[in-house]
Backbone as a ProteinNet text record, in pm:
[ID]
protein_1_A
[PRIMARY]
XXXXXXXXXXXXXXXXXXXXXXXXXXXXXXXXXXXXXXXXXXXXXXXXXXXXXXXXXXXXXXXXXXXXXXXXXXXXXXXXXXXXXXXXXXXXXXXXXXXXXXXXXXXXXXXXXXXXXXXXXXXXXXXXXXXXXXXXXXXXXXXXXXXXXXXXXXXXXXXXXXXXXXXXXXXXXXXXXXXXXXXXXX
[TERTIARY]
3043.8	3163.4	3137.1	3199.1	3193.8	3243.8	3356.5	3432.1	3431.6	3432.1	3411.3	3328.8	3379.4	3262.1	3167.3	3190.9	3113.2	2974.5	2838.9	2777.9	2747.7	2712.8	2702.4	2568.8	2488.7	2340.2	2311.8	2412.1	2412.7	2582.9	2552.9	2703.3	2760.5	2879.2	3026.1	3149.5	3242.2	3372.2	3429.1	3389.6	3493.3	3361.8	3266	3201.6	3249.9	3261.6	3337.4	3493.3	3567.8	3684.6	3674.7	3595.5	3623.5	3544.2	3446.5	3403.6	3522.3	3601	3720.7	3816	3802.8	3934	3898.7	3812.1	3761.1	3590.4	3513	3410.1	3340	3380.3	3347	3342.8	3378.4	3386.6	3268.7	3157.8	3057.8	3019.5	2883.2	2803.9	2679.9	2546.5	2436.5	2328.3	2285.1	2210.7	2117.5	2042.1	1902	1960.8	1879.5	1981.8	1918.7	1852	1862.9	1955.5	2032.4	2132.8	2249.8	2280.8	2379.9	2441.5	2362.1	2450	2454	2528	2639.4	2656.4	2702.9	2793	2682.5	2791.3	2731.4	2736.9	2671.5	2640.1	2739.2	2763.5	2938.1	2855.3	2929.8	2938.4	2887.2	2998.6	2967.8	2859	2791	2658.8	2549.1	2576.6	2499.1	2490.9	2571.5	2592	2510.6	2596.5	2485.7	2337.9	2317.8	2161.7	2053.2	2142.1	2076.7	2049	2143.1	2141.8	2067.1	2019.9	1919.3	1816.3	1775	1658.3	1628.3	1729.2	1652.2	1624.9	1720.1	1667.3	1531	1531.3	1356.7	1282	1279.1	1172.4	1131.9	1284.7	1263.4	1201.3	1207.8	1121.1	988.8	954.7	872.5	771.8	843	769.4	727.3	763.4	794	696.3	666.3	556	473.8	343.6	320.5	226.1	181.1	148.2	-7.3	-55.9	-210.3	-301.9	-405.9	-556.3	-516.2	-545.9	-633.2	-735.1	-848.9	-939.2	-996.8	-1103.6	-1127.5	-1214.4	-1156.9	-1201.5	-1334.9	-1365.8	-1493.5	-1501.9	-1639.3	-1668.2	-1780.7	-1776.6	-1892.2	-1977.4	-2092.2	-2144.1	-2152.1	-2194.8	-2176.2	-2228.4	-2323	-2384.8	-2342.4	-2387	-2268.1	-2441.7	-2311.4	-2415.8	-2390.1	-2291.6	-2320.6	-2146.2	-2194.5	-2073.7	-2008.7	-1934.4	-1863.2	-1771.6	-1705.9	-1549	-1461	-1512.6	-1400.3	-1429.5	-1486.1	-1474.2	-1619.1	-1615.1	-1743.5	-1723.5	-1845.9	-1879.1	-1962.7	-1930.1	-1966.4	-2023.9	-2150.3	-2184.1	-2274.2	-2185.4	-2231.1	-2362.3	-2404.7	-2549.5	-2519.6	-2548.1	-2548.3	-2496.5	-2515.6	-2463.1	-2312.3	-2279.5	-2152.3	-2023.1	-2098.3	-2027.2	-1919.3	-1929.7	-1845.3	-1729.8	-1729.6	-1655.4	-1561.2	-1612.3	-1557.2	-1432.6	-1564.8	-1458.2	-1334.6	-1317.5	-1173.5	-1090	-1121.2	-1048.7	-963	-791.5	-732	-716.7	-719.3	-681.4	-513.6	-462.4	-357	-339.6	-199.1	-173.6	-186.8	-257	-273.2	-372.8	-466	-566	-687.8	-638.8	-764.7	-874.1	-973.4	-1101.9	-1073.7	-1114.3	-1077.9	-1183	-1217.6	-1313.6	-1293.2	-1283.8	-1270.5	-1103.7	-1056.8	-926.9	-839.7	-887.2	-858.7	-821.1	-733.2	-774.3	-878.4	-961.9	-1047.6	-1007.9	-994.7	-959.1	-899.6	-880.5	-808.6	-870.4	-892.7	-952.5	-877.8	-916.2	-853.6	-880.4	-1069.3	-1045.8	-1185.7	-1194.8	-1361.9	-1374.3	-1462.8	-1545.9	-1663.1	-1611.9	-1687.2	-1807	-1748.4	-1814.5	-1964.6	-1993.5	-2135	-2224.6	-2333.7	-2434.1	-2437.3	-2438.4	-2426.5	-2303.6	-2169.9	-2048.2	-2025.5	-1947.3	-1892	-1715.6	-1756.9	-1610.4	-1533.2	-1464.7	-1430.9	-1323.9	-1380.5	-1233.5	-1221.1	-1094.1	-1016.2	-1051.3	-1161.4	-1137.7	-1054	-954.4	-910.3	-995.5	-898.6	-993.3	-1022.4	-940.4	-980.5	-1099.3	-1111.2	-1210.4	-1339.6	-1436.6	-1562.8	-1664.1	-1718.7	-1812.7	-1931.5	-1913.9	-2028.5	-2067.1	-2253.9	-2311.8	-2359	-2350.8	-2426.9	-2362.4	-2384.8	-2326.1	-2216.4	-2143.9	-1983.2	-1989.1	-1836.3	-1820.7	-1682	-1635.1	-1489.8	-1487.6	-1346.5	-1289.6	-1174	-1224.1	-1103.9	-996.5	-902.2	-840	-760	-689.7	-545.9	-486.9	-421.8	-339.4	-221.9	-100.2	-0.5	66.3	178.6	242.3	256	268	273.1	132.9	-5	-129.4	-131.4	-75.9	-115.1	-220.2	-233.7	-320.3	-473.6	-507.4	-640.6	-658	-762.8	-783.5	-742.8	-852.7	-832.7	-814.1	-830.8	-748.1	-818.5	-831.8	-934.2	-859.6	-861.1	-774.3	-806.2	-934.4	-988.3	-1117.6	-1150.5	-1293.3	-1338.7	-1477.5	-1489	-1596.2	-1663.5	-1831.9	-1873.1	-2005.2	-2024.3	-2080.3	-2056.2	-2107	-2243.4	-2215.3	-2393.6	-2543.4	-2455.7	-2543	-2594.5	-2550.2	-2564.3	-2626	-2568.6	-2689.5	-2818.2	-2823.8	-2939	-3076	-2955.7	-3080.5	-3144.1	-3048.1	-3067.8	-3209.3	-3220.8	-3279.7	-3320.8	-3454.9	-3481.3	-3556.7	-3579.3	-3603.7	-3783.2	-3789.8	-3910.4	-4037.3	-4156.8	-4227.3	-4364.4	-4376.2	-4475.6	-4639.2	-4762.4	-4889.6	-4847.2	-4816.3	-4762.9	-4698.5	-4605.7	-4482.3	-4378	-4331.5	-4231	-4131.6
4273.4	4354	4487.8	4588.2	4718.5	4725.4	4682.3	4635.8	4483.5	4439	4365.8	4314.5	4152.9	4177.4	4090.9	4035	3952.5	3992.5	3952.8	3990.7	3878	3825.6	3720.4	3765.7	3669.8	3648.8	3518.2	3488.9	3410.7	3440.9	3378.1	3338.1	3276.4	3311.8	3175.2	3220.2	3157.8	3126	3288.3	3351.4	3474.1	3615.1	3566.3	3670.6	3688.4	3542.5	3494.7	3601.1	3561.8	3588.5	3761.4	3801.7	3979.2	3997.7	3907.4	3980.7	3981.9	3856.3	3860	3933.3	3996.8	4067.1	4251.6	4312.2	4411.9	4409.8	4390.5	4435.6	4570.7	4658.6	4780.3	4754.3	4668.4	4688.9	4568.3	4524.2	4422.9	4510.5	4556.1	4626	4534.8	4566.3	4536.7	4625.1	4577.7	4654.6	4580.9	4689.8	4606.4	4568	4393.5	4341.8	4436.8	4470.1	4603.7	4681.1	4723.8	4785	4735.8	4608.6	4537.5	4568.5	4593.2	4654.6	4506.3	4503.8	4410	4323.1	4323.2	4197.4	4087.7	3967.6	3841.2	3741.8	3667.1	3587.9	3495.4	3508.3	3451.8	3244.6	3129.7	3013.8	2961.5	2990.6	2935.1	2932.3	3106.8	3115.6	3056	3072.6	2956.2	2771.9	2730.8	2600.1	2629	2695	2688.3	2698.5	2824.9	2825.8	2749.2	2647.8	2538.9	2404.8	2401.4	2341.1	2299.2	2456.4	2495.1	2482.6	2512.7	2525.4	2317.3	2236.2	2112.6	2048.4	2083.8	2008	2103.3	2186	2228.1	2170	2166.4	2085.4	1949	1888.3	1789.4	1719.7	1810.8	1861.8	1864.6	1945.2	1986.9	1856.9	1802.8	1673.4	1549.5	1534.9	1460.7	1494.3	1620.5	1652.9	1763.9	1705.4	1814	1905.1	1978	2090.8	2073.3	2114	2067.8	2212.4	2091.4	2170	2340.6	2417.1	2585.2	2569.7	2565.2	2577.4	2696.3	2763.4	2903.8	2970.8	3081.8	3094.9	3104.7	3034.1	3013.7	3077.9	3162.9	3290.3	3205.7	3236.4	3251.9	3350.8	3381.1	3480.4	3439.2	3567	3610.5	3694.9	3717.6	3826.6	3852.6	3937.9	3993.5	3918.6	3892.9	3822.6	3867.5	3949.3	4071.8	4159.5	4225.2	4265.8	4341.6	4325.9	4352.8	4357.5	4505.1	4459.1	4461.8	4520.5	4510.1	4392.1	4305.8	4174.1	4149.7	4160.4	4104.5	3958.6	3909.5	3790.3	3779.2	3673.1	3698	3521.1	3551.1	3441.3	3350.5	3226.7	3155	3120.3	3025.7	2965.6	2828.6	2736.1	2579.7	2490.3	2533	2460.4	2499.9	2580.2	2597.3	2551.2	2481.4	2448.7	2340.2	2231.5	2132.1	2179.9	2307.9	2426.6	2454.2	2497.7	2590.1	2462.9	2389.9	2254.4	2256.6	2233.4	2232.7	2332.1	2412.7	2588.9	2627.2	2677.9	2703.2	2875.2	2912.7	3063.1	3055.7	3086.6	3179.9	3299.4	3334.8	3459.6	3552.4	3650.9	3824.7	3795.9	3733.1	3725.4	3825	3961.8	4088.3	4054.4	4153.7	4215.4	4348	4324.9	4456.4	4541.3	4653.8	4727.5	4854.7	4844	4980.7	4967.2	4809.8	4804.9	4823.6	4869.6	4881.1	4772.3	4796.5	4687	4731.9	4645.6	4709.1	4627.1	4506.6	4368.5	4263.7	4182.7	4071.6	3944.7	3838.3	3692.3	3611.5	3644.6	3546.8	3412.9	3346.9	3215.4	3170	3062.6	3012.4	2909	2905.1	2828.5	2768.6	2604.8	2590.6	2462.4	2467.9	2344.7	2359.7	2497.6	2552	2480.4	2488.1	2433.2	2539.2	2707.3	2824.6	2854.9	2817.2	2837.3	3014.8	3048.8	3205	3241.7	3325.8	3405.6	3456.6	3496.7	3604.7	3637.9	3796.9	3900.4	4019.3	4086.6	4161.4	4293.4	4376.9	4472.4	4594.3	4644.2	4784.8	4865.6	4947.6	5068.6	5145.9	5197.1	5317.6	5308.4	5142.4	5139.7	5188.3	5264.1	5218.8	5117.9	5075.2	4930.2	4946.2	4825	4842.9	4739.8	4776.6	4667.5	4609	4499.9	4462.4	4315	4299.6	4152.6	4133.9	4018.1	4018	3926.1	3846.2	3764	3694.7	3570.6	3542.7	3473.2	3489	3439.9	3351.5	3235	3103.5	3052.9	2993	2992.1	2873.4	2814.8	2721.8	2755.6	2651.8	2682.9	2688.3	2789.1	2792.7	2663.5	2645.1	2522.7	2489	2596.4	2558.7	2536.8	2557.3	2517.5	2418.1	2347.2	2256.3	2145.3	2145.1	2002.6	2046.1	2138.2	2145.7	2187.7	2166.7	2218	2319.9	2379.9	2518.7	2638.3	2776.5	2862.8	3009.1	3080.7	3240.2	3311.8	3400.7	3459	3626	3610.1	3776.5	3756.5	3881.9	3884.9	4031	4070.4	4194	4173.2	4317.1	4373.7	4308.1	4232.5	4132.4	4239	4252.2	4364.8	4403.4	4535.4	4609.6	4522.4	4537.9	4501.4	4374.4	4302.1	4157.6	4146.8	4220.1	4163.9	4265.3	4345.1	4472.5	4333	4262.1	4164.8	4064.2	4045.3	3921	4022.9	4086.1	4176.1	4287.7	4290.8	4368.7	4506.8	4594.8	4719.8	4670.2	4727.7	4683.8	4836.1	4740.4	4884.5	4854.3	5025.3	5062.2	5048.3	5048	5090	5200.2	5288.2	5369	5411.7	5302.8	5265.1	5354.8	5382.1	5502.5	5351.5
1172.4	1179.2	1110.4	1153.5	1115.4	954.6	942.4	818.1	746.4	610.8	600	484.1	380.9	318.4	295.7	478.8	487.4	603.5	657.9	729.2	782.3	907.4	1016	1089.6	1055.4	1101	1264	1275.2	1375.5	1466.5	1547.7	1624.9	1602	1501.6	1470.8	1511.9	1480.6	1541.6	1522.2	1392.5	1359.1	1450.4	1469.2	1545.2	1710.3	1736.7	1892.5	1885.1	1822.2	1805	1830.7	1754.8	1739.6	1885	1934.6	2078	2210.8	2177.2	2210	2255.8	2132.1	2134.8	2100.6	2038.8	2053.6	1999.4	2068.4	2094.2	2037.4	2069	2010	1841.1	1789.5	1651.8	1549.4	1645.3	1628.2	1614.4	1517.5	1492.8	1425.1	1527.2	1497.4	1407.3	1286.4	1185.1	1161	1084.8	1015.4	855.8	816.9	727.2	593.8	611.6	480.8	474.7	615.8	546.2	523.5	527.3	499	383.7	273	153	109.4	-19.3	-109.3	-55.3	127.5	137.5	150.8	181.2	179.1	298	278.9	423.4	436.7	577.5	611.3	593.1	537	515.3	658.9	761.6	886.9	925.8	952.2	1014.4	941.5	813.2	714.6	757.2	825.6	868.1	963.1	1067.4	1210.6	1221.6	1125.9	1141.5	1046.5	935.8	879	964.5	1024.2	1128.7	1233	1345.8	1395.9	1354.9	1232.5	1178.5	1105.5	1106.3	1064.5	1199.6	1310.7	1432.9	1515	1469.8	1550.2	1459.9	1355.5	1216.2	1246.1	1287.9	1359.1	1451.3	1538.8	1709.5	1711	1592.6	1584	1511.2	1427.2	1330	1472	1560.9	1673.1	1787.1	1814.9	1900.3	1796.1	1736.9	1688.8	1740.4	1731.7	1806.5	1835.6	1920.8	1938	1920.1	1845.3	1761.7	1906.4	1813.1	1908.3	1939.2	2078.3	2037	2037.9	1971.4	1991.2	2163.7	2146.8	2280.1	2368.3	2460.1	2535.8	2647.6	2582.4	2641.5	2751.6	2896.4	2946.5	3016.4	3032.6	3040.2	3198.8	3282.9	3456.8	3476.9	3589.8	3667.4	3776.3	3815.5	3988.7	4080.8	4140.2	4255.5	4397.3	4421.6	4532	4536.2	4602.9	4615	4788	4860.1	4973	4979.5	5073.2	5109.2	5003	4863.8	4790.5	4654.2	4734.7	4671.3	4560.1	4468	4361.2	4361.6	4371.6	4314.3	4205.2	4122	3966.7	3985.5	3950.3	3914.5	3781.3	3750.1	3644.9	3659.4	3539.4	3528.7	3576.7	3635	3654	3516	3419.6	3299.1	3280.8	3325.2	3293.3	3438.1	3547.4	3657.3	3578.7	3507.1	3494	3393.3	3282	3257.9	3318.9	3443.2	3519.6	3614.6	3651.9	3707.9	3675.4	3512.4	3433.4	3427.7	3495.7	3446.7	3598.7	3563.5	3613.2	3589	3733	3789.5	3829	3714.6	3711.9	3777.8	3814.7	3863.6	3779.5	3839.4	3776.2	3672.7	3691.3	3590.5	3576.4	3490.5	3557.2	3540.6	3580.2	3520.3	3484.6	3347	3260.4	3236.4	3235.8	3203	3105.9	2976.9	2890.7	2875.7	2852.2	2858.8	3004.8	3104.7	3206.1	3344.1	3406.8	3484.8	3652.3	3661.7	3773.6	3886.3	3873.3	3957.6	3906.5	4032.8	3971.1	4031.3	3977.6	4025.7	4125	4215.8	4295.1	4294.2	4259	4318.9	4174.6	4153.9	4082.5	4211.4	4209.7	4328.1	4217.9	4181	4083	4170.4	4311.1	4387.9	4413.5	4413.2	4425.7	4297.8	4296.7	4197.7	4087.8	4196.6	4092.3	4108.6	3972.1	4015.6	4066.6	4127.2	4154.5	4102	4095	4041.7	4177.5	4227.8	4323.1	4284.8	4308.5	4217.3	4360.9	4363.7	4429	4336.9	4391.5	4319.5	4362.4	4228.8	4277.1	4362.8	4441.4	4538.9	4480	4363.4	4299.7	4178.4	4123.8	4028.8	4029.7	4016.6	4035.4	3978.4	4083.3	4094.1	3963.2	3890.1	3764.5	3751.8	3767.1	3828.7	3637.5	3653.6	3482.8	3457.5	3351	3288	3255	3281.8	3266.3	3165.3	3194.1	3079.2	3099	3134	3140.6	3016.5	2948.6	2873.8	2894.5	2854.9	2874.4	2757.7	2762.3	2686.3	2726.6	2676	2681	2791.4	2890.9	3014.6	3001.8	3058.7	3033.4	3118.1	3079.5	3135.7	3253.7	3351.7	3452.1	3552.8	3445.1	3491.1	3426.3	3323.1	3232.1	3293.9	3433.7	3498.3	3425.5	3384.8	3365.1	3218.6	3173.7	2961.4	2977.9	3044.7	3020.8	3170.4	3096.7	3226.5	3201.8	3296.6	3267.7	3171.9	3082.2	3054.7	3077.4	3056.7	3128.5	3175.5	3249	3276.3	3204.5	3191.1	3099	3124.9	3075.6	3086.8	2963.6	2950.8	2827.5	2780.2	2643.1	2514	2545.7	2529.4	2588.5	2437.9	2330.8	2247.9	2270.9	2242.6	2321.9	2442.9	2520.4	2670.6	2628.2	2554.3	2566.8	2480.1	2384.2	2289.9	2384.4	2533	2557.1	2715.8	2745.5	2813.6	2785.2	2706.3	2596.1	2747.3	2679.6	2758	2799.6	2921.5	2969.1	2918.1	2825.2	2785.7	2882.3	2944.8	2969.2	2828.2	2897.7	2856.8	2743.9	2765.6	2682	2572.4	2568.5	2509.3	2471.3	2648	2628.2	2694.5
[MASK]
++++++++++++++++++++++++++++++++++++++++++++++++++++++++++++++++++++++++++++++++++++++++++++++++++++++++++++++++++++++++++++++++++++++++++++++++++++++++++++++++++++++++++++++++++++++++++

């Protein structure tokens, strides 16, 4: 309430009442500036309330381990039409097996989005990626990298789910494909 010397942190009976009947006179603040007053009894019930039955909820299903995220590494294995194919190593097919493609799942490049995954094709021996690339992106040929993560609920049938695709760190692939030296050693 605009006036008043009480302040209401939740929805109760005397907050109902004034939306009621004039509206214009609810005023939403930050509780720093609340000043002096004090916290209305009611909303104190309600949101003690709230807060022992999620505790509750919560004691009842408890929440499952994170696991941290599993990176796998990908090479382009051609590209046409738009379409890159990104392909895994054979050790990582039964991975991939488990992993659900969600909608709008990019390929990001420099934060960017370049494409988007349409499908894993993990039935191959060498699993493949296939992504939709933007028209306007340009094509960069090098080492990728999808990142998996926890499936949202409505993938829940599988562990896990893509959560991006990305250019795998230059440092990292430069260690893993060291520069080729000439006789010379230029």
């Amino acid at each position: 309430m605009k006036n008043g010397k009480e302040y209401h942190p939740a929805w109760c009976r005397i907050v109902a009442d004034k939306w009621n009947s004039a509206p214009r006179g609810l005023l939403v603040t930050l509780l720093a500036d609340v000043g002096t007053r004090a916290r209305c009894r009611e909303c104190d019930r309600s949101l003690r309330s709230v807060t022992e039955s999620l505790t509750r909820e919560h004691e009842r299903h408890p929440r499952p381990t994170r696991q941290p995220d599993t990176v796998v590494p990908l090479r382009v294995v051609g590209f046409s039409h738009g379409i890159l194919f990104l392909g895994a190593g054979p050790k990582y097919q039964e991975l991939l097996k488990q992993t659900a493609v969600e909608p709008a799942t990019p390929l990001l490049v420099d934060g960017r989005r370049h494409g988007m995954l349409l499908r894993v094709d993990a039935s191959r021996q060498e699993p493949l990626l296939v992504i939709q690339m933007d028209p306007r992106a340009k094509f960069r040929n090098g080492a990728y990298q999808v990142r998996l993560r926890l499936p949202l609920r409505r993938s829940a049938t599988k562990p896990y789910a893509v959560d991006s695709i990305e250019p795998a760190a230059r440092a990292r692939h430069a260690a893993l494909h060291p520069p080729v030296v000439d006789d010379l050693g230029t």
